[in-house]
KERO-425946 format. One record per residue (C-alpha): residue in one letter; x, y, z. Coordinates in Angstrom, 2 decimals, decimal comma, padded with zeros to 5 digits. Example, Ala and Ser with C-alpha at 12.3 -4.5 7.8 and 13.67 -1.06 7.14 Angstrom:
BEGIN
<pt A; <012,30; -004,50; 007,80>>,
<pt S; <013,67; -001,06; 007,14>>,
// end
This chain:
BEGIN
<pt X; <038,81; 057,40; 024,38>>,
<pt X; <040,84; 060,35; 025,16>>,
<pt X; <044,51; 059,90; 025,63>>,
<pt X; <045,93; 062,39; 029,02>>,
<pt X; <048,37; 064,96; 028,07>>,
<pt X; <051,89; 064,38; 030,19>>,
<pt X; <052,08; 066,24; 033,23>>,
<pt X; <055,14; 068,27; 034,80>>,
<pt X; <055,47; 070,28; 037,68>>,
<pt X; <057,24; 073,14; 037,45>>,
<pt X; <059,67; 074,52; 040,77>>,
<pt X; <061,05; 077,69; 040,25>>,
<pt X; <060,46; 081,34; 040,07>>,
<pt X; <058,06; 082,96; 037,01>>,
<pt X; <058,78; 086,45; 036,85>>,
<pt X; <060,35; 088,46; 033,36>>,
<pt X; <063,36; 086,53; 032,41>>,
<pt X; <062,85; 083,62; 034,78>>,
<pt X; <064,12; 080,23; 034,10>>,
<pt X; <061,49; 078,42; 035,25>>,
<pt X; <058,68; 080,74; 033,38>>,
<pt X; <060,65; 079,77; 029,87>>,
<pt X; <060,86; 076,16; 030,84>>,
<pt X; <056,54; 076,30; 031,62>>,
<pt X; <056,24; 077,99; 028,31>>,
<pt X; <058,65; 075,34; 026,53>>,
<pt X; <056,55; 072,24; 028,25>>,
<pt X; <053,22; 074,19; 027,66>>,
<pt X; <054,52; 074,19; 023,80>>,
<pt X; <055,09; 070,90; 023,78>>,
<pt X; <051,29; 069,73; 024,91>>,
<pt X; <052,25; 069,16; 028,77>>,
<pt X; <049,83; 070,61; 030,84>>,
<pt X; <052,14; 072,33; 033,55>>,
<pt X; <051,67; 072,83; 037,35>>,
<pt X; <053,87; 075,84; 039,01>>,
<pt X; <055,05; 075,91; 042,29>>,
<pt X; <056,56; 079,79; 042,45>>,
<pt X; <059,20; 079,91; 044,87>>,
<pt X; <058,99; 083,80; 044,79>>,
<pt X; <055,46; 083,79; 046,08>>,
<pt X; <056,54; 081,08; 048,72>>,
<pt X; <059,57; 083,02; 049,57>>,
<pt X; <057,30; 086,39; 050,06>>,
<pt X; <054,68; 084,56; 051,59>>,
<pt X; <052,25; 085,96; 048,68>>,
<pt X; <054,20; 089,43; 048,36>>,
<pt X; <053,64; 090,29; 052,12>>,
<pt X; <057,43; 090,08; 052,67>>,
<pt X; <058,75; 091,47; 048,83>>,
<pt X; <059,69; 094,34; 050,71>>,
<pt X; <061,80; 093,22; 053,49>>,
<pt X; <065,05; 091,51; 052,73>>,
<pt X; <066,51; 091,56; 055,82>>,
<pt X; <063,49; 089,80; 057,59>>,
<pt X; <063,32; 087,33; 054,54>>,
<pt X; <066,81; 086,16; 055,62>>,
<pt X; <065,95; 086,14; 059,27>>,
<pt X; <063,27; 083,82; 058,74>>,
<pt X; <064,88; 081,94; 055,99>>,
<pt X; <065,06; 078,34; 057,85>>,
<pt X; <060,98; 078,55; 058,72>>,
<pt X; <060,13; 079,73; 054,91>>,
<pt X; <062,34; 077,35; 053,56>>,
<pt X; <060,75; 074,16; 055,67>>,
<pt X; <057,17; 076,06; 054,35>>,
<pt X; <058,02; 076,30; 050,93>>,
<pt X; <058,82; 072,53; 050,92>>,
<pt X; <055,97; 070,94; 052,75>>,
<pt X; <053,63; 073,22; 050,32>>,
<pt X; <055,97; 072,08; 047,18>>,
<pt X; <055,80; 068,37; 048,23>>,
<pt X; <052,13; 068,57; 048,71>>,
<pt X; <051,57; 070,00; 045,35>>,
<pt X; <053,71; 067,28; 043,91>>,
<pt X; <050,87; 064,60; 045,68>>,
<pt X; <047,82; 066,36; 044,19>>,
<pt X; <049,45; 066,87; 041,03>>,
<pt X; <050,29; 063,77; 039,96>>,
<pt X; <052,85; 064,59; 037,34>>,
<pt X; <054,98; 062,49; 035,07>>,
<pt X; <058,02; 064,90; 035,96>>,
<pt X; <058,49; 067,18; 038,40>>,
<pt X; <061,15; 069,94; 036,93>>,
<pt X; <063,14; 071,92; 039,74>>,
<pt X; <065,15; 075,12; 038,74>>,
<pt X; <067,28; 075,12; 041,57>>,
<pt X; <064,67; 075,70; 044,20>>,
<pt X; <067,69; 076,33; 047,41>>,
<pt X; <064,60; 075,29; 049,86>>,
<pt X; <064,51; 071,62; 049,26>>,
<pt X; <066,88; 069,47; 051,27>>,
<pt X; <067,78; 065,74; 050,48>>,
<pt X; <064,60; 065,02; 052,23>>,
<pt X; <062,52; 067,11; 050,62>>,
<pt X; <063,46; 065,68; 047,44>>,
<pt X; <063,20; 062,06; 048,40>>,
<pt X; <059,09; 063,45; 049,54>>,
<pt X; <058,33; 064,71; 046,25>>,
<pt X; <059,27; 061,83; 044,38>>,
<pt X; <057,15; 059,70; 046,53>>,
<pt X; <054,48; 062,15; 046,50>>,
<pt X; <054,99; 062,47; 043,27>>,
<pt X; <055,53; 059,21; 042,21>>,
<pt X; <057,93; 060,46; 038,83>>,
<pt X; <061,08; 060,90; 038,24>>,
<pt X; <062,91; 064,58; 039,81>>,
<pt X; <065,19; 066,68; 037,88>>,
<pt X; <067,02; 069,79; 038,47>>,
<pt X; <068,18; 072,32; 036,24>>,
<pt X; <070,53; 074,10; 038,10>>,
<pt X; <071,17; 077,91; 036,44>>,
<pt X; <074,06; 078,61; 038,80>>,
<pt X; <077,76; 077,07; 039,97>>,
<pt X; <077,27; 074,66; 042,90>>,
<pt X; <080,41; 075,95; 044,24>>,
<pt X; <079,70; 079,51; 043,15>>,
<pt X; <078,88; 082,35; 045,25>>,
<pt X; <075,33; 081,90; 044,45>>,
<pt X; <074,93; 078,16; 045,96>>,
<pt X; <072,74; 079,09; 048,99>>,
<pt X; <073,38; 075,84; 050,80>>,
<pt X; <076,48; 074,04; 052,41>>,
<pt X; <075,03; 070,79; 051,28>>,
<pt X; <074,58; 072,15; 048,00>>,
<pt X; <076,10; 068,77; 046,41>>,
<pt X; <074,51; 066,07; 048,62>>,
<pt X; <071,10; 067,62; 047,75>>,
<pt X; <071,95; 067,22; 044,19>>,
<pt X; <073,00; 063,80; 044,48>>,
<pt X; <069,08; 063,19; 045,52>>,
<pt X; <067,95; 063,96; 041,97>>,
<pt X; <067,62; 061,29; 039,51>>,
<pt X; <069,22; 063,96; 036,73>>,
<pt X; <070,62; 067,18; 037,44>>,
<pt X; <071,11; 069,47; 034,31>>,
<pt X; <074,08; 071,74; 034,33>>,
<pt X; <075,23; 074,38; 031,62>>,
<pt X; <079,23; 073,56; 031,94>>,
<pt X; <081,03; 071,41; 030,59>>,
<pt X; <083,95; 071,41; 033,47>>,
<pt X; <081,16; 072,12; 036,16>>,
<pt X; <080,38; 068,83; 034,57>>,
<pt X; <083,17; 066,98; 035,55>>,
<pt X; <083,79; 068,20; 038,99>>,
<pt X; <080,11; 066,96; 039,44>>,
<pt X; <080,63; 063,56; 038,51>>,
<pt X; <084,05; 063,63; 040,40>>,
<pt X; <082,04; 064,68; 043,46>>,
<pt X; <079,43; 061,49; 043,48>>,
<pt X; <076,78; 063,64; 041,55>>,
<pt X; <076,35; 060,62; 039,04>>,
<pt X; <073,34; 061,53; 037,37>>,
<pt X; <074,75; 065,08; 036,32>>,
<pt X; <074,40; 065,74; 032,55>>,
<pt X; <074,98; 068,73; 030,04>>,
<pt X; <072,19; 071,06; 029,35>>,
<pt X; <072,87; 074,44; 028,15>>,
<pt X; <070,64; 077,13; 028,67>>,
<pt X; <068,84; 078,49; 025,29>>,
<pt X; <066,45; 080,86; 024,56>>,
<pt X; <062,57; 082,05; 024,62>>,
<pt X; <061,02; 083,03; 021,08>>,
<pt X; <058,18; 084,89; 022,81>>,
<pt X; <060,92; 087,51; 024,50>>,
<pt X; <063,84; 087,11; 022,29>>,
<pt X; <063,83; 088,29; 018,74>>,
<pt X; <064,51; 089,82; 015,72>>,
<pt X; <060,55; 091,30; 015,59>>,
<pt X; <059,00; 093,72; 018,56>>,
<pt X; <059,22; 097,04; 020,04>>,
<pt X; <062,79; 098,85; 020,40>>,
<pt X; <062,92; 100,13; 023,64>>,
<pt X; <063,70; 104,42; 023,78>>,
<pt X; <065,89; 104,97; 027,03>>,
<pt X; <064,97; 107,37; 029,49>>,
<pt X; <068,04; 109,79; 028,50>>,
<pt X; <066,24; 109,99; 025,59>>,
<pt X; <068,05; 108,46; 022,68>>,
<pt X; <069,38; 104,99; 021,81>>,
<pt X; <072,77; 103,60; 022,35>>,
<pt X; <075,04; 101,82; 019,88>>,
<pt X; <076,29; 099,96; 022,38>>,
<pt X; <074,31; 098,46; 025,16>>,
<pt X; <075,39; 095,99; 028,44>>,
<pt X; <072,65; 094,66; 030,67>>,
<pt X; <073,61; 092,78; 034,05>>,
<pt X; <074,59; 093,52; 037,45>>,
<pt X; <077,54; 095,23; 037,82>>,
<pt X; <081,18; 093,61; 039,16>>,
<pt X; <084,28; 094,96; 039,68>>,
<pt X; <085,33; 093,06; 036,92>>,
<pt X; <082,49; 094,33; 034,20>>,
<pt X; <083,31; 098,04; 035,16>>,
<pt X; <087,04; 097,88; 034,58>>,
<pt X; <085,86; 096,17; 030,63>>,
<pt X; <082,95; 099,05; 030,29>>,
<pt X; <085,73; 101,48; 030,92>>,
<pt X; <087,75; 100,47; 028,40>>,
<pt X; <085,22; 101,75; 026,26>>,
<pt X; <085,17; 105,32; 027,86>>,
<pt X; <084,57; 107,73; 024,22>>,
<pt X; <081,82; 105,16; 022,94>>,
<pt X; <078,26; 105,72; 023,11>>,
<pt X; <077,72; 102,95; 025,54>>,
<pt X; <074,75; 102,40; 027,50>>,
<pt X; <073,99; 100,62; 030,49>>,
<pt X; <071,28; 098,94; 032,76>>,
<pt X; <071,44; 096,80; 035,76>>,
<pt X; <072,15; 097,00; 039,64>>,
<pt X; <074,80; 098,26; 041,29>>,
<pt X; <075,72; 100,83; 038,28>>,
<pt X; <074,53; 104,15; 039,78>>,
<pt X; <077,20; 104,84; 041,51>>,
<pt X; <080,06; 103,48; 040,04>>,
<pt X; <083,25; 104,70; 038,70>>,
<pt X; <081,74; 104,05; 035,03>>,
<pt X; <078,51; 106,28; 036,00>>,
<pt X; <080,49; 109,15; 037,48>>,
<pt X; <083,08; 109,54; 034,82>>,
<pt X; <080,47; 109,06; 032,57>>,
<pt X; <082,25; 106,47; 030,59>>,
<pt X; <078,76; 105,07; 030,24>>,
<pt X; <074,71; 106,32; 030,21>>,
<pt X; <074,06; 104,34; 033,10>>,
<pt X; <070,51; 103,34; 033,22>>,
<pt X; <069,61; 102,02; 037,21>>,
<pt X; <066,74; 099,79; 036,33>>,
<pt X; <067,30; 096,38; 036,06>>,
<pt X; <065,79; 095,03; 032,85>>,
<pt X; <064,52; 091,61; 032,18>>,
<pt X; <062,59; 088,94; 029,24>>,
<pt X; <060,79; 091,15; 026,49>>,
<pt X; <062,16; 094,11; 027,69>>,
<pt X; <066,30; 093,45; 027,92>>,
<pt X; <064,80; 091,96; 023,78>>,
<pt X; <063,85; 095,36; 023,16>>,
<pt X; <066,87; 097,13; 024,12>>,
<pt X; <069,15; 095,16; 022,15>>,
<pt X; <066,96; 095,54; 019,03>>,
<pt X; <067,79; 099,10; 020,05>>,
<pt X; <071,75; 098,90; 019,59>>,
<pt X; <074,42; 098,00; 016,73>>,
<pt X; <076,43; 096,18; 019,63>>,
<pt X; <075,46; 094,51; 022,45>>,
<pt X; <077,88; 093,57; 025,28>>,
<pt X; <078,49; 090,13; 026,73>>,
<pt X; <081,38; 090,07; 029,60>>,
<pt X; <080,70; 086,94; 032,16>>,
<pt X; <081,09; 086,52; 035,51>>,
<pt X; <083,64; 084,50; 037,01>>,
<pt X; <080,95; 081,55; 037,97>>,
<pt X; <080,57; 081,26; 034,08>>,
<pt X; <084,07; 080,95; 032,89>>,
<pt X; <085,05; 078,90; 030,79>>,
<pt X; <080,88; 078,51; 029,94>>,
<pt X; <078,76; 080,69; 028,69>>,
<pt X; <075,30; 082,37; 030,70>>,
<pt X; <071,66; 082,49; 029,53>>,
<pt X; <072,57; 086,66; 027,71>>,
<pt X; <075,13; 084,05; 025,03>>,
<pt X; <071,58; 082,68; 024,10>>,
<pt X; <069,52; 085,80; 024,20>>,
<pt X; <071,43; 088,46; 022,45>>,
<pt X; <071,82; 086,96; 018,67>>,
<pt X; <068,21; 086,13; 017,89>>,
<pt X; <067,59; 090,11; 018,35>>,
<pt X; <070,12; 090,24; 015,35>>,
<pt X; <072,49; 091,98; 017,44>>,
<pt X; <075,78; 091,72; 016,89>>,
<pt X; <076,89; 089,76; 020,56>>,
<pt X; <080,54; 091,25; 021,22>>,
<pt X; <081,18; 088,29; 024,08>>,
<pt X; <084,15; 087,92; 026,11>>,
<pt X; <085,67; 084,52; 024,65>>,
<pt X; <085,66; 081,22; 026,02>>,
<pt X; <085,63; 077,65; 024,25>>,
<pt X; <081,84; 077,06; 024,71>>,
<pt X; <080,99; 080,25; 023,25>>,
<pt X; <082,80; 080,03; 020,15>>,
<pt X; <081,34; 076,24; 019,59>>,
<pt X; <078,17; 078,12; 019,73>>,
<pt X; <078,67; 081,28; 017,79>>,
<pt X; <081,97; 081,15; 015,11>>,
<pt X; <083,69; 084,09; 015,45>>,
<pt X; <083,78; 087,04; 012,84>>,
<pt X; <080,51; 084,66; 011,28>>,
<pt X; <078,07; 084,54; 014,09>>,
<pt X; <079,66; 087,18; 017,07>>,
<pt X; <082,29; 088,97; 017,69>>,
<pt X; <084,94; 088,16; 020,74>>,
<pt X; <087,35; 089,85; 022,68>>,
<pt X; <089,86; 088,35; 025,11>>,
<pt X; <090,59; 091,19; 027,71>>,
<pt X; <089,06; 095,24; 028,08>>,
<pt X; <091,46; 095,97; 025,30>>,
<pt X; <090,21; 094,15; 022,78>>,
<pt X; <086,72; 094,74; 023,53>>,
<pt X; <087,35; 098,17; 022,08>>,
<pt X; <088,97; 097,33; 019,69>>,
<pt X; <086,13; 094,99; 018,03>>,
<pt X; <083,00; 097,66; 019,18>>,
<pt X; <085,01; 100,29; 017,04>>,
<pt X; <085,63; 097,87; 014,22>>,
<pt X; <081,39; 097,28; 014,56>>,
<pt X; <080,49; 100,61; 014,95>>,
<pt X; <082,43; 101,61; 011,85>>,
<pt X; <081,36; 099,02; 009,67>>,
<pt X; <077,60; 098,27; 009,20>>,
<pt X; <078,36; 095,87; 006,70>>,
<pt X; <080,57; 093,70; 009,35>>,
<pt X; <077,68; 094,52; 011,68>>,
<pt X; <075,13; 093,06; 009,58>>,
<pt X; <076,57; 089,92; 008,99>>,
<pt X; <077,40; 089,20; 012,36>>,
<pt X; <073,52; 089,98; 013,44>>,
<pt X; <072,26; 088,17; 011,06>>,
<pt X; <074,95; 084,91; 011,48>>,
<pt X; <074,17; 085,03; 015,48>>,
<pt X; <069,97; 085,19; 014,82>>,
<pt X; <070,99; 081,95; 012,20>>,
<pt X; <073,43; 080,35; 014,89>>,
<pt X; <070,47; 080,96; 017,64>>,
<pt X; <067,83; 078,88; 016,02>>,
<pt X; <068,41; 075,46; 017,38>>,
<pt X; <069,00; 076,62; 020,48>>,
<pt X; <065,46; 077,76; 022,08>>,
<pt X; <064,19; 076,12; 025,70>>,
<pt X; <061,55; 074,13; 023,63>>,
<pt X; <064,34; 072,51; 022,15>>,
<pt X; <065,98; 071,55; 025,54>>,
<pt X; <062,29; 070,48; 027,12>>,
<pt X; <062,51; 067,72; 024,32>>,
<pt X; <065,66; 066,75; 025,37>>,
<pt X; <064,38; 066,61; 028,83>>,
<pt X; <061,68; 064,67; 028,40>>,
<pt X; <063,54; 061,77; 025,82>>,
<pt X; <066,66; 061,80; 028,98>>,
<pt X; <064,53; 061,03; 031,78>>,
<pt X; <060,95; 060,60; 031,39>>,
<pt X; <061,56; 058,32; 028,41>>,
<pt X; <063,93; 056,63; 030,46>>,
<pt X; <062,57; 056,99; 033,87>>,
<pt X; <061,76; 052,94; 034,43>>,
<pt X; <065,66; 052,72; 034,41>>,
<pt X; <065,87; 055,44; 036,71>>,
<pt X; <066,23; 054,11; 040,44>>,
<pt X; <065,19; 056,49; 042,80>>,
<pt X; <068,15; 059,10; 044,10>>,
<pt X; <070,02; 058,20; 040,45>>,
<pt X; <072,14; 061,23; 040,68>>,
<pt X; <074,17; 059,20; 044,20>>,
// end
């Protein structure tokens, strides 16, 4: 007699670099068969409305009560052990209390932003939260404030990486300026990135994300400034690319770290990170990354790299050692031992 593999289903979006596509591969890896509900094909109604922000916003309240009758439905027929949101803005409290009567398992969230960030997308951001029976959260201090807020069942989860986009082995990308870069940033540009990137105006620095084309950086040419976004296998290749590769957070993250602290060292890269305590417990300085506390010392440490390939090599190869533990198969085991192991103790809305 044949024993079933576990079941989760899996709330999020799936595209290059997604959280929820590297939490399907980690649960795939660990013999779960695995159910998606994509949020971007919900949200697009199949692609019909990729194109049109503006009307995707207008009808945000009728896609949003869509996407959660379709997600609760799919929690009924799938019958899973544990349904796995990540972040999924759509579902209200009573869309969570649905699934996990549809469902019938326990529901977590792993939540890749700050509830009280820019990025919430919801007023009621924290009583929805308190619905789960665990919410995962990559901060220690967002942490606390959670708890301190009712959101009981919060825990610590940091993000990790993907072996099948992040690594040492693969293609190195060739930019379309035509050579590489010794020093590469990927991300969306702020006000507060662009005044570290021009501290580094005289260094062959080269950068991809939105928002860069047209910023002070671009036309003073203190950077290449590559406009396409750049995501999963690819950001991999253009790091294996570069001596240096830039890490400067955004304000949500601080005093954290974001999913890039997890990404950039297994490419044996050297990661030259803007500091905080969470990174450093991570990755030791001058053994596993390099860190700089303000624009000025950024340069400083990229010229100390760029000079030395011996100091280069050894912090490449200390981050790619550093990295190991930390991949999203790792953190699906965790998952699965917190709350399905435990999910007869769990009583339903756990995180209240």
């Amino acid at each position: 007699m044949s024993t079933r593999s576990p079941r989760v289903l899996i709330i999020g979006e799936f595209g290059a670099g997604a959280l929820g596509l590297y939490y399907a591969r980690a649960f795939a890896a660990l013999g779960w068969a695995t159910t998606r509900y994509d949020m971007w094909a919900g949200y697009t109604r199949g692609g019909a409305l990729a194109g049109s922000r503006v009307l995707r916003r207008l009808l945000r309240p009728a896609l949003w009560a869509l996407m959660a009758r379709e997600a609760i439905a799919l929690a009924g027929r799938a019958a899973p052990d544990l349904v796995l949101s990540t972040k999924a803005p759509f579902l209200g409290r009573g869309a969570v209390r649905a699934r996990r009567r549809a469902a019938g398992a326990p529901v977590a969230m792993v939540y890749p932003d700050s509830p009280y960030g820019a990025y919430a997308m919801r007023a009621d951001v924290l009583t929805v939260l308190a619905e789960f029976d665990r919410v995962y959260i990559w901060s220690r201090r967002l942490l606390e404030r959670l708890h301190a807020d009712g959101v009981t069942a919060a825990a610590y989860l940091p993000f990790a990486f993907d072996p099948t986009d992040y690594g040492a082995d693969g293609p190195v990308a060739r930019p379309e300026c035509g050579r590489p870069h010794g020093i590469v940033f990927i991300g969306q540009r702020y006000d507060k990135r662009e005044a570290w990137l021009a501290a580094l105006r005289g260094l062959d620095v080269g950068v991809w994300g939105l928002g860069w084309e047209h910023s002070e950086v671009a036309r003073s040419g203190a950077a290449c400034v590559h406009g396409a976004a750049v995501l999963g296998a690819a950001a991999a290749a253009i790091y294996r690319g570069a001596r240096v590769a830039l890490n400067v957070l955004h304000a949500d993250n601080l005093p954290a770290h974001n999913m890039r602290t997890f990404e950039i060292p297994p490419c044996r890269t050297v990661m030259l990170t803007e500091t905080t305590e969470e990174i450093e417990a991570f990755f030791e300085p001058e053994r596993a990354c390099l860190t700089a506390a303000d624009p000025g010392a950024l340069r400083g440490q990229a010229e100390r790299a760029l000079a030395d390939p011996a100091l280069a090599r050894a912090m490449a190869e200390g981050g790619a050692r550093a990295a190991r533990p930390h991949t999203y198969e790792a953190r699906g085991r965790a998952i699965v031992a917190d709350v399905v192991g435990t999910s007869r103790a769990l009583a339903p809305g756990a995180g209240r």
